[in-house]
Structures are given as C-alpha cells and as structure tokens.
VMD Tcl script that builds the backbone (N, CA, C; Angstrom):
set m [mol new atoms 447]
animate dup $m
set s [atomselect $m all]
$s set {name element resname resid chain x y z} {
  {N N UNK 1 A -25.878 -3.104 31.425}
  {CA C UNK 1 A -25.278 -3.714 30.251}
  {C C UNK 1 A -24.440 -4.910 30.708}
  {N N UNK 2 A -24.989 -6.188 30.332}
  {CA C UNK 2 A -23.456 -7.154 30.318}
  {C C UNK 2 A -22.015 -6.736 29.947}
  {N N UNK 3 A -21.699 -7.378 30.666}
  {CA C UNK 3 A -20.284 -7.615 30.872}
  {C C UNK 3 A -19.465 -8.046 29.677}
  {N N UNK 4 A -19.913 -8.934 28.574}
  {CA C UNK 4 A -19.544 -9.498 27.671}
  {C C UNK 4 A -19.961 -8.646 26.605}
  {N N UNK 5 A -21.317 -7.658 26.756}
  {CA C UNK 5 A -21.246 -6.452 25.924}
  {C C UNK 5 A -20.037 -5.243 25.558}
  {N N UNK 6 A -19.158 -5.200 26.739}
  {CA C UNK 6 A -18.824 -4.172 26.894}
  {C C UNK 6 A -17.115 -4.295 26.593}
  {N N UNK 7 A -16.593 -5.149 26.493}
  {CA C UNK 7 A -15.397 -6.063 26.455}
  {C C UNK 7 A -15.130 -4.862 24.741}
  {N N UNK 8 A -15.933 -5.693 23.676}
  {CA C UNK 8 A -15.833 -4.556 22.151}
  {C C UNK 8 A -15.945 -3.105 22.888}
  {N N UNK 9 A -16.174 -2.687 23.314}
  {CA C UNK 9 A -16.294 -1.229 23.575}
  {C C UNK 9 A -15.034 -0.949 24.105}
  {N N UNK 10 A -14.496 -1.444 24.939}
  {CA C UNK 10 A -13.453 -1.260 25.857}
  {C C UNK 10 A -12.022 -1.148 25.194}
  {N N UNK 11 A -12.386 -2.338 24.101}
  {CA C UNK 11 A -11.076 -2.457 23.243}
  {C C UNK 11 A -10.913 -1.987 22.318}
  {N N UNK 12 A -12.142 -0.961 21.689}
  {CA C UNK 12 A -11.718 -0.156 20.862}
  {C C UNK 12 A -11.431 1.104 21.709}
  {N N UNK 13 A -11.603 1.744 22.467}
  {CA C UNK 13 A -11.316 2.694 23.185}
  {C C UNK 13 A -9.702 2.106 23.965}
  {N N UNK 14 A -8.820 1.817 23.855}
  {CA C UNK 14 A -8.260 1.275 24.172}
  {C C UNK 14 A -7.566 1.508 22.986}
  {N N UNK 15 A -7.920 0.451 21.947}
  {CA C UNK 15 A -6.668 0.713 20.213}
  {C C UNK 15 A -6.761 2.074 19.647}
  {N N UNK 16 A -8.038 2.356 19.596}
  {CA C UNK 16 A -8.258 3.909 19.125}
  {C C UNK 16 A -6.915 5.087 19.349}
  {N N UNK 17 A -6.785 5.224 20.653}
  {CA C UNK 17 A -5.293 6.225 20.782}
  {C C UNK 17 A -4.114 5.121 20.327}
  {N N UNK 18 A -4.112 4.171 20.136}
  {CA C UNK 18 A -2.784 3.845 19.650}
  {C C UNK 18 A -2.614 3.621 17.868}
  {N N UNK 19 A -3.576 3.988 17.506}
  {CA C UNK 19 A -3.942 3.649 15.915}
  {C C UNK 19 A -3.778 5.306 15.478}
  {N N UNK 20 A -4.406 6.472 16.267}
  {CA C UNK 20 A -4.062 8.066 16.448}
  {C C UNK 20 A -2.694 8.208 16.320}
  {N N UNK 21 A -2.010 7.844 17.479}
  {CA C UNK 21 A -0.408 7.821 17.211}
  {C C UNK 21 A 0.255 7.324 16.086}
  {N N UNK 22 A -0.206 5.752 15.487}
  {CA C UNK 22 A 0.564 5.155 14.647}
  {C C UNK 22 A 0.216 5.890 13.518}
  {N N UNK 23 A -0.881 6.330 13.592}
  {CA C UNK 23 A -0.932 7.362 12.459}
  {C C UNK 23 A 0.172 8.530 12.278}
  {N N UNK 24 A 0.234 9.404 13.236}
  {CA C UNK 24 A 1.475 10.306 13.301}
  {C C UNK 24 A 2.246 9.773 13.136}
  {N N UNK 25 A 3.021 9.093 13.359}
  {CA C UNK 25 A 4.529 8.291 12.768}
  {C C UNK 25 A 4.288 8.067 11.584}
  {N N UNK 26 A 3.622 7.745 11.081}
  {CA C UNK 26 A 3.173 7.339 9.572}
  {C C UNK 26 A 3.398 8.616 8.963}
  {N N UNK 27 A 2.283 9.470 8.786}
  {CA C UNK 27 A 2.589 11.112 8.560}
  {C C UNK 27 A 3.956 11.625 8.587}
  {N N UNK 28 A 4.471 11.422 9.639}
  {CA C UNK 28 A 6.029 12.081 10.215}
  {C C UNK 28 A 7.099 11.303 9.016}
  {N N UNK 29 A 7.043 9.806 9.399}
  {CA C UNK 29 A 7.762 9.260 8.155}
  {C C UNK 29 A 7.651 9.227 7.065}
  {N N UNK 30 A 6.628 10.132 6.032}
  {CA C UNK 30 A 6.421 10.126 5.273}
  {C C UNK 30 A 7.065 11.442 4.305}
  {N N UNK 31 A 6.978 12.661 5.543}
  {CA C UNK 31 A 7.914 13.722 5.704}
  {C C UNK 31 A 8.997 13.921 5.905}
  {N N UNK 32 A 9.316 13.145 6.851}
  {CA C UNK 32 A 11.234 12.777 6.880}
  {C C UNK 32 A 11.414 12.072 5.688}
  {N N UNK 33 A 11.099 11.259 5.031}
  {CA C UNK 33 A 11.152 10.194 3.346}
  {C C UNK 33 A 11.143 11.825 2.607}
  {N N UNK 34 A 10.594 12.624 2.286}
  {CA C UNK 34 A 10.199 13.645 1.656}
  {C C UNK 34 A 11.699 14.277 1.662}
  {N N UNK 35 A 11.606 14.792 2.960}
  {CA C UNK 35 A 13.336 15.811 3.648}
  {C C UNK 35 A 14.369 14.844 3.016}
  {N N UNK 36 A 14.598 13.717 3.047}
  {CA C UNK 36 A 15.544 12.815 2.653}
  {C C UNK 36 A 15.509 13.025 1.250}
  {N N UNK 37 A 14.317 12.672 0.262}
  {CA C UNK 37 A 14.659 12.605 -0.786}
  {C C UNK 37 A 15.155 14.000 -1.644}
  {N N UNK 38 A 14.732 15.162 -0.275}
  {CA C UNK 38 A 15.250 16.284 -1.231}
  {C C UNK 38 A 16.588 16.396 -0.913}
  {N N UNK 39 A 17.026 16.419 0.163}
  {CA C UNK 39 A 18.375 16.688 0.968}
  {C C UNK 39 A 19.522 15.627 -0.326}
  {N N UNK 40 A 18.973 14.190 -0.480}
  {CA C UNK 40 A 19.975 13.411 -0.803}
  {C C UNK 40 A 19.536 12.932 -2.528}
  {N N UNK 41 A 18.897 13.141 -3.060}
  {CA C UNK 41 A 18.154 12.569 -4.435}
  {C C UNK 41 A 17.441 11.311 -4.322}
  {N N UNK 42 A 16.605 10.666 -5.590}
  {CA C UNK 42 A 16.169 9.671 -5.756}
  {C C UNK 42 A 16.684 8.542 -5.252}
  {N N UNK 43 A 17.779 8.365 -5.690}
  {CA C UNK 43 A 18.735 6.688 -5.766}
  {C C UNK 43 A 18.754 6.918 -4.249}
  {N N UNK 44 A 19.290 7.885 -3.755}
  {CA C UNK 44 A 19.912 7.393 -2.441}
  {C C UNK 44 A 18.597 7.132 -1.233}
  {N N UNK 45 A 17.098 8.198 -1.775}
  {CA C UNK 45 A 16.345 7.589 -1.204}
  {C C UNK 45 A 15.333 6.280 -1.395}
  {N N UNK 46 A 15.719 6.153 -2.824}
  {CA C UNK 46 A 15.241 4.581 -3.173}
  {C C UNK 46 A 15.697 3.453 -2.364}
  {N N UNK 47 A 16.751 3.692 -2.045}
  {CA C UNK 47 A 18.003 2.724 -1.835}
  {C C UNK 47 A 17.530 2.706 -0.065}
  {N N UNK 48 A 17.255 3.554 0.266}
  {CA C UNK 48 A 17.098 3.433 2.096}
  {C C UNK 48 A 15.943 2.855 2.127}
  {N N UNK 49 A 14.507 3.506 1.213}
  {CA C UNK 49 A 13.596 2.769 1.285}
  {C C UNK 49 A 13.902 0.971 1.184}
  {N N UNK 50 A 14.523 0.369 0.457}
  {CA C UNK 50 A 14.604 -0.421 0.023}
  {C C UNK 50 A 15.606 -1.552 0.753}
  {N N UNK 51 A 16.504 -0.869 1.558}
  {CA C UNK 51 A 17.569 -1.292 2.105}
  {C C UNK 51 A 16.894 -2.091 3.249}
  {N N UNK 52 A 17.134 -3.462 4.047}
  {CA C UNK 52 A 16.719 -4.136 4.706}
  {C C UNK 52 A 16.933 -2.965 6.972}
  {N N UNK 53 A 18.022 -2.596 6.776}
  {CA C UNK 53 A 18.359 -2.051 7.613}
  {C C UNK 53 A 18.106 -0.526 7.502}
  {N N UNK 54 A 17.502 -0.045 6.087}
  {CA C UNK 54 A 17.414 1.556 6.103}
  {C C UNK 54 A 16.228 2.122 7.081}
  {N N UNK 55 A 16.410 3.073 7.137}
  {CA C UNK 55 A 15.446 3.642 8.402}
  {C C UNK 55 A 14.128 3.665 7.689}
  {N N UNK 56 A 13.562 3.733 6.657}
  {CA C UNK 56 A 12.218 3.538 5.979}
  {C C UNK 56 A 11.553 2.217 5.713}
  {N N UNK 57 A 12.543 1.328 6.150}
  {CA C UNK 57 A 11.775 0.032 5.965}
  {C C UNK 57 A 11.299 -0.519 6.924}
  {N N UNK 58 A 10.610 -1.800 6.770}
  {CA C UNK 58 A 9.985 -2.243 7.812}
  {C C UNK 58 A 11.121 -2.801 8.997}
  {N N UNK 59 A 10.580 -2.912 10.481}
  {CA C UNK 59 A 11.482 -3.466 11.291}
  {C C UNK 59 A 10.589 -4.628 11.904}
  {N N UNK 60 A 11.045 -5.243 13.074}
  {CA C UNK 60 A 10.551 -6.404 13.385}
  {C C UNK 60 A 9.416 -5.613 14.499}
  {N N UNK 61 A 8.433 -6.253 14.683}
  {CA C UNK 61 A 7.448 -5.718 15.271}
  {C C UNK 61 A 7.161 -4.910 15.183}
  {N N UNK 62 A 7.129 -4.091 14.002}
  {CA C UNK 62 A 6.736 -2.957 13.581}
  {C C UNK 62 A 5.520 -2.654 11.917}
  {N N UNK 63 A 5.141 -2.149 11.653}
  {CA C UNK 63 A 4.074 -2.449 10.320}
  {C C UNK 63 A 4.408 -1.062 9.712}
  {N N UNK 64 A 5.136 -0.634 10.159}
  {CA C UNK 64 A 5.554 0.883 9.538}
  {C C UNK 64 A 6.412 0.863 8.858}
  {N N UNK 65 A 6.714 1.568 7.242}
  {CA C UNK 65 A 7.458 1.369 5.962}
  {C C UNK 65 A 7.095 2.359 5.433}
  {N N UNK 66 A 7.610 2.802 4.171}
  {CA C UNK 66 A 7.830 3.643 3.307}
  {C C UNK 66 A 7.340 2.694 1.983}
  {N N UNK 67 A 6.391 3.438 1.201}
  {CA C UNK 67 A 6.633 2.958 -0.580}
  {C C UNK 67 A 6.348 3.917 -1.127}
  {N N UNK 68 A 6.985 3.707 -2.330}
  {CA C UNK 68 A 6.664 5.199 -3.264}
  {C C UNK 68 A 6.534 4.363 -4.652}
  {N N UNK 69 A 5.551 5.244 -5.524}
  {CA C UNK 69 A 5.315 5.346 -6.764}
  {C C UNK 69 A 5.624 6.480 -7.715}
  {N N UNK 70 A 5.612 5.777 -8.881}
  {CA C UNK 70 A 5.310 7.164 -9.844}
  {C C UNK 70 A 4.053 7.381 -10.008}
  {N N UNK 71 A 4.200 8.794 -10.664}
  {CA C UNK 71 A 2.425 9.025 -11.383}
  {C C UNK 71 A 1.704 7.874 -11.653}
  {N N UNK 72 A 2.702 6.824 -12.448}
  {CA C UNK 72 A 1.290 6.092 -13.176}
  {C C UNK 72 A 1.144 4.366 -12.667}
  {N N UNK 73 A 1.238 4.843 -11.091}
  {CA C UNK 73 A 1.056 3.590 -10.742}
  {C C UNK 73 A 2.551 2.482 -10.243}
  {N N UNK 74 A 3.718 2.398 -10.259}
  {CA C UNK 74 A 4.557 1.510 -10.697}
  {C C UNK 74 A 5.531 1.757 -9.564}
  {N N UNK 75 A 5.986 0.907 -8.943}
  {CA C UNK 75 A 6.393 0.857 -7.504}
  {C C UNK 75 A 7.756 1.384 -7.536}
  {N N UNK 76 A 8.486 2.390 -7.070}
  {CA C UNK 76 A 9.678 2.355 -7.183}
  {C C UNK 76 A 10.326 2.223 -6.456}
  {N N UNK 77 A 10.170 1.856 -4.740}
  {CA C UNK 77 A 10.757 1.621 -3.782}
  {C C UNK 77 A 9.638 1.328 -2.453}
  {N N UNK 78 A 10.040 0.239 -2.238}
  {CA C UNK 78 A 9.179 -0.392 -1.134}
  {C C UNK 78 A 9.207 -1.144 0.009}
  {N N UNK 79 A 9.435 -0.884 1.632}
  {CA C UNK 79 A 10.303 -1.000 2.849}
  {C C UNK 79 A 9.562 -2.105 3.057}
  {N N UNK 80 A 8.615 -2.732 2.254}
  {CA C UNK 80 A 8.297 -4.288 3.069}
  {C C UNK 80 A 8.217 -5.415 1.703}
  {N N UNK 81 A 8.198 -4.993 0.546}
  {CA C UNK 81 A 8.426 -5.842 -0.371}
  {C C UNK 81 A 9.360 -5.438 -1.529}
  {N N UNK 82 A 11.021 -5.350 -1.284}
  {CA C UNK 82 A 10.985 -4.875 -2.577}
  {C C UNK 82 A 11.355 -5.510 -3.672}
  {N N UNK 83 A 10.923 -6.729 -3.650}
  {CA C UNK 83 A 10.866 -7.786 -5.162}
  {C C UNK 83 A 9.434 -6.814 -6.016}
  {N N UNK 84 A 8.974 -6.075 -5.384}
  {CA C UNK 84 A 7.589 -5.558 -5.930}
  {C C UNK 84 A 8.033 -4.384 -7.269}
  {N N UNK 85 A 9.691 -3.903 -6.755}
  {CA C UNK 85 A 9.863 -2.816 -7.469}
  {C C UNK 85 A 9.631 -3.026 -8.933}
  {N N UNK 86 A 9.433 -2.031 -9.564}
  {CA C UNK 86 A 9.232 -2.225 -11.355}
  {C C UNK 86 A 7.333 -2.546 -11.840}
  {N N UNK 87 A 6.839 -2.966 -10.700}
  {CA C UNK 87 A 5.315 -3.935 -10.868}
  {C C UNK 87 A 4.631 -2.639 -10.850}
  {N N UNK 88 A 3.817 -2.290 -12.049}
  {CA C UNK 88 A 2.848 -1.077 -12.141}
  {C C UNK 88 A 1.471 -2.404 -11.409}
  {N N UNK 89 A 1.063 -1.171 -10.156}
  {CA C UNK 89 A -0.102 -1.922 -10.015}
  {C C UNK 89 A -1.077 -0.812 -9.500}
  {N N UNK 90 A -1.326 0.227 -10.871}
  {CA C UNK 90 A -2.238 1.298 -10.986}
  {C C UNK 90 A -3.672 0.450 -10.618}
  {N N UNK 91 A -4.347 -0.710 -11.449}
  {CA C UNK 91 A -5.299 -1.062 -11.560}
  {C C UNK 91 A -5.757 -1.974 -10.545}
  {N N UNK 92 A -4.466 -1.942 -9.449}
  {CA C UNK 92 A -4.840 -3.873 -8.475}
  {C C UNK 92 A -5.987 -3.039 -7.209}
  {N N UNK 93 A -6.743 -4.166 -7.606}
  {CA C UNK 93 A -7.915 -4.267 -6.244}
  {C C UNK 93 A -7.527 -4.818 -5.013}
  {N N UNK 94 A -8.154 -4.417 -3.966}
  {CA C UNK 94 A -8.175 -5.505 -2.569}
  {C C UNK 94 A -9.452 -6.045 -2.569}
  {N N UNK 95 A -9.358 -7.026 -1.396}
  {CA C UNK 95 A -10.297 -7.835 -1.241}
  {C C UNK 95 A -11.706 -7.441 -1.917}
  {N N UNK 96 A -11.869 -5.717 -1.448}
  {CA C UNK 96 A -13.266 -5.446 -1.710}
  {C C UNK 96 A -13.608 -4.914 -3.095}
  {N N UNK 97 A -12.142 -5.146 -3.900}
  {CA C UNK 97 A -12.716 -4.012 -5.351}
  {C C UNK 97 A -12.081 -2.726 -5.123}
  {N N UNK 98 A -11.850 -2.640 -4.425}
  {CA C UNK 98 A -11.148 -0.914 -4.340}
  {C C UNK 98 A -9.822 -0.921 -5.198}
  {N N UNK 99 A -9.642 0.257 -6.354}
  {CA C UNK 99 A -8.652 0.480 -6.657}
  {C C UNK 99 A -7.716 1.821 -5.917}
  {N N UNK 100 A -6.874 0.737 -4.636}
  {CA C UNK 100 A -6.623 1.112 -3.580}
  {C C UNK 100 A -4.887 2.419 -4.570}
  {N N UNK 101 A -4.291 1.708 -5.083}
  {CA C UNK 101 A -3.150 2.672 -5.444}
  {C C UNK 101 A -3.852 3.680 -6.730}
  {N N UNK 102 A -4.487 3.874 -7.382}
  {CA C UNK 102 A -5.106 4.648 -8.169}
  {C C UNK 102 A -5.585 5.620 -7.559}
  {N N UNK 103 A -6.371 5.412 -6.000}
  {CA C UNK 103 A -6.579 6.684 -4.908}
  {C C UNK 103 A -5.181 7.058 -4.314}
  {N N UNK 104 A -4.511 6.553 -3.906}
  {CA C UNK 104 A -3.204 6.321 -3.095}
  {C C UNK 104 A -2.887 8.160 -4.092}
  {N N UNK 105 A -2.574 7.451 -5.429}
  {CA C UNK 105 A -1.805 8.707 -6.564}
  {C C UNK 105 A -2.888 9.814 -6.357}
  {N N UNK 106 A -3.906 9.822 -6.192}
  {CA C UNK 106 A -4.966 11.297 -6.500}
  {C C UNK 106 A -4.732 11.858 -4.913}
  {N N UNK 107 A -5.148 10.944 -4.148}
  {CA C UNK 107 A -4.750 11.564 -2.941}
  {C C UNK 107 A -3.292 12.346 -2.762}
  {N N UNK 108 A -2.274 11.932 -2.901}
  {CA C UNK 108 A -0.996 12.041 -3.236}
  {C C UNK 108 A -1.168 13.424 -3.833}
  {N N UNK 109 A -1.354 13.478 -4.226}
  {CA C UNK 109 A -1.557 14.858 -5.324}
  {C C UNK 109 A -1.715 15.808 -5.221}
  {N N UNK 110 A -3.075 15.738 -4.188}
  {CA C UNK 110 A -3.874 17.180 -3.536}
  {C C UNK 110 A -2.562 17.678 -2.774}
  {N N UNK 111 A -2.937 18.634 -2.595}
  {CA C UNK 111 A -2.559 20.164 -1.921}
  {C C UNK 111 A -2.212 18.915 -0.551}
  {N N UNK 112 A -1.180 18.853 0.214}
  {CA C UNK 112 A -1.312 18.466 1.651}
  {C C UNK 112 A -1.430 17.314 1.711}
  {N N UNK 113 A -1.665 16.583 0.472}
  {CA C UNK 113 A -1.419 14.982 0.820}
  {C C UNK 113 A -2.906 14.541 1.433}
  {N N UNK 114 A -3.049 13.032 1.869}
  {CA C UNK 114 A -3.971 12.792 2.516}
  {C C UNK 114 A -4.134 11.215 3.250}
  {N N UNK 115 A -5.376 10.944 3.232}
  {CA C UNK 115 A -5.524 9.541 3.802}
  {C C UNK 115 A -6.584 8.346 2.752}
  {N N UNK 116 A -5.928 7.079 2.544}
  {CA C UNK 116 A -6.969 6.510 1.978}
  {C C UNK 116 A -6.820 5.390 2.575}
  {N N UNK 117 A -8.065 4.635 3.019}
  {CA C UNK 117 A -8.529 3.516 3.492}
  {C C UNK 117 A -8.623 2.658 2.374}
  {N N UNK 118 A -7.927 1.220 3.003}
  {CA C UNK 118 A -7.734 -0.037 2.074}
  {C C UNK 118 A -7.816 -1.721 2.213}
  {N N UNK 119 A -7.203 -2.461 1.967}
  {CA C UNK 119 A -7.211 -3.370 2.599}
  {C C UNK 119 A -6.233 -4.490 2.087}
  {N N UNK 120 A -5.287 -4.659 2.858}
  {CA C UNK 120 A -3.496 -4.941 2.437}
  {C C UNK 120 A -3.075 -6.203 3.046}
  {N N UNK 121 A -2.144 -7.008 2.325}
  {CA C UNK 121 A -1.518 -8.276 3.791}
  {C C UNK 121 A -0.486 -7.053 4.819}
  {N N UNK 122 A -0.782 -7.447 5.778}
  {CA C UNK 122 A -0.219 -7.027 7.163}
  {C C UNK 122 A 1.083 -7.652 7.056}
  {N N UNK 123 A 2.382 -7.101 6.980}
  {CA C UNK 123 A 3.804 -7.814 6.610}
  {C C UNK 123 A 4.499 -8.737 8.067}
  {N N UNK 124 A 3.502 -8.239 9.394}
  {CA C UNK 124 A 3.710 -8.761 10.245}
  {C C UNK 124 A 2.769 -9.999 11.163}
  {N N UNK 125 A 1.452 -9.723 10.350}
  {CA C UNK 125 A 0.729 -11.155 10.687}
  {C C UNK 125 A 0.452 -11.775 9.623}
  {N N UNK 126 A 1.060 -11.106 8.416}
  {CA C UNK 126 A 0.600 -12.299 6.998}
  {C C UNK 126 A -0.851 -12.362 6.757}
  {N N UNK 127 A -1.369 -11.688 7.625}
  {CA C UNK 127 A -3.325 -11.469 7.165}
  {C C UNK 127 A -3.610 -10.399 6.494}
  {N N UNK 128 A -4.544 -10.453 5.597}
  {CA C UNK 128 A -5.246 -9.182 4.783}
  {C C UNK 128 A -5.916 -8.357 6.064}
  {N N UNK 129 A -5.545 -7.126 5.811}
  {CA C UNK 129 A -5.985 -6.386 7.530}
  {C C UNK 129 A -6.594 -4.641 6.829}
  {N N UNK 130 A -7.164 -4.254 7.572}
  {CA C UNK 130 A -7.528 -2.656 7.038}
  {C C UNK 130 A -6.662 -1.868 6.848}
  {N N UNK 131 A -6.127 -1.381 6.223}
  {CA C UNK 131 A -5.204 -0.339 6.118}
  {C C UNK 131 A -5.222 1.556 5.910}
  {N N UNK 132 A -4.895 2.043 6.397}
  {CA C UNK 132 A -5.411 3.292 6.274}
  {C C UNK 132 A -3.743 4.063 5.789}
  {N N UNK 133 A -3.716 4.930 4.945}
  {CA C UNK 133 A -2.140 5.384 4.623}
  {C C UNK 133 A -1.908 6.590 4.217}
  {N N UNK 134 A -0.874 7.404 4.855}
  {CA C UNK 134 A -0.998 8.327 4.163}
  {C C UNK 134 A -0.403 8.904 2.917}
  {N N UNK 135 A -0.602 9.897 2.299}
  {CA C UNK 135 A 0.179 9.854 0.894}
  {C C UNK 135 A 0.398 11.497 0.726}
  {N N UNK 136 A 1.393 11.466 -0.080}
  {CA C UNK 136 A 2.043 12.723 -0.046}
  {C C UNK 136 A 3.105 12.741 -1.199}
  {N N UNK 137 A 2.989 13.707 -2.390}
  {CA C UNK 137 A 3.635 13.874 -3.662}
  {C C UNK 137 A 4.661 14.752 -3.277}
  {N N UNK 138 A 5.963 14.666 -4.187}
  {CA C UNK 138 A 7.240 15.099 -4.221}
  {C C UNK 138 A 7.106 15.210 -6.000}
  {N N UNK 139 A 7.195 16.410 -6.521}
  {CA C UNK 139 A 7.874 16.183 -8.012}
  {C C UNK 139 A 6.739 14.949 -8.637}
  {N N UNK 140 A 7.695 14.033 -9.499}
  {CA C UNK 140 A 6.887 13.055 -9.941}
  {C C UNK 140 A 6.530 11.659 -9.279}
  {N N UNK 141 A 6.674 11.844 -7.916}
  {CA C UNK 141 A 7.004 10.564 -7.191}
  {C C UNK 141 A 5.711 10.667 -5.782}
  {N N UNK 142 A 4.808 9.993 -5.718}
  {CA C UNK 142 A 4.067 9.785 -4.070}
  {C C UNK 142 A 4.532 8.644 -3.538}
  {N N UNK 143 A 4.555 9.470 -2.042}
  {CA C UNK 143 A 5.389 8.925 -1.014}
  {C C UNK 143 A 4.330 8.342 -0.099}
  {N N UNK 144 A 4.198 7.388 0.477}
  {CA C UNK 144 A 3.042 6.396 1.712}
  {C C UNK 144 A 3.619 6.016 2.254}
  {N N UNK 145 A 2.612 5.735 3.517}
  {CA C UNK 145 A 3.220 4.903 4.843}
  {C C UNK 145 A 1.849 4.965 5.342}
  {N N UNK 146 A 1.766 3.642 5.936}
  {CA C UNK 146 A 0.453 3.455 6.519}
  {C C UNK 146 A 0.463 2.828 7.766}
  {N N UNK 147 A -0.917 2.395 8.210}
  {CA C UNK 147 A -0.719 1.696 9.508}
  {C C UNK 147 A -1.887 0.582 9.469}
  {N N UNK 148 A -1.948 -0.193 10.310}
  {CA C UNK 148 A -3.176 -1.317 9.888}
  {C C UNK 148 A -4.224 -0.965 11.083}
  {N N UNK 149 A -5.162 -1.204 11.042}
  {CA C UNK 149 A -6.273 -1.279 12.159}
  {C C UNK 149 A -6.465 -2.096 12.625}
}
mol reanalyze $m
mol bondsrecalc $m
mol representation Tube
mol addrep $m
C-alpha cells in the first residue's frame, strides 16, 4: 500500500480514541448539569450554564458546553451562545435537512438519554463541523453536550 494511502487511515485511528473520550466528558457533563440542577434549581443552573466563567460553558480551546431546552424546542440556557436564549428552534435544519433539535428532545426522552448525530458551527473554528451530542431529560427540561468530529 502507498504511503500516501495510509496517512487517512492513520489519522483516524489516531482521532478515534480522542473523539471516545470527548465523548465521556460530554456524557459526564451532562450528568454533573443534571446533579447541579437538582442539588441547586433551574435559575441557578441556567445561570452557570450561561455564565461566561460557569463551569458548563464553553472555555478557550475547548468545544465542550452545556444547552438545554424545553419540551418544545426553545433554548433555555446555552454555554456557547447565549443571545440564543428564548429562540424556539424545534423546526431548524443543518446543512443536510436534519431536524437536528426535534431528535435532540425524543432522544432526550428515552429511558437513559442518548446520542444524535448533526451538523453545527464549531464555536471554536467558526466552521459547520459534525456533531454528535448527547442528551438527557430532567423533569421538563433536556440537557446536551456534544463534541465535534
């Protein structure tokens, strides 16, 4: 096999365990967001999500955040945009047509939470990038955090 064949092979075997991990942190923070919002209520975990320095938001070189919705779509706290709060965006597509937060909520829902594949701006390269996230319901509220590929 060339040499120049094998370069793609190498480098996904290579991101693969670090996309595994960023996944667990994702998961984990999505559960600590969970423990928080029961331990302390809504506001105070809105407010961390939302807070520039709170531990759920985004940091610098990092793509990991917290957002949460209600049932029907409508952002109520969000660690990388939160001018977004109040914006129901049950119906918004990505690039490909996917009504990416409409799965986000069903997933959310099930028994155990889950994973849905998407396709998002990356808050740290400003590019539309793959996104994979996980989701997980509290009461009337699903909780995400994702990671990019």
């Amino acid at each position: 096999m060339r040499r120049s064949a094998l370069l793609p092979i190498l480098a996904l075997l290579v991101a693969f365990p670090l996309v595994a991990q960023d996944k667990a942190k994702a998961e984990a923070m999505v559960k600590e967001g969970i423990a928080f919002l029961k331990a302390n209520g809504k506001p105070a975990f809105f407010g961390e999500v939302n807070k520039a320095s709170g531990r759920f938001h985004v940091k610098p070189g990092s793509s990991i955040y917290l957002f949460v919705y209600d049932l029907k779509g409508t952002i109520l706290a969000h660690g990388a945009e939160p001018n977004a709060i109040g914006v129901n965006r049950f119906n918004v597509k990505d690039p490909d047509g996917k009504q990416y937060v409409k799965e986000n909520l069903a997933m959310g829902q099930q028994k155990g939470g889950g994973w849905v594949d998407y396709k998002r701006p990356n808050p740290e390269t400003r590019k539309v990038e793959q996104k994979t996230s996980y989701l997980l319901a509290e009461g009337d509220v699903v909780v995400g955090c994702g990671v990019y590929k």
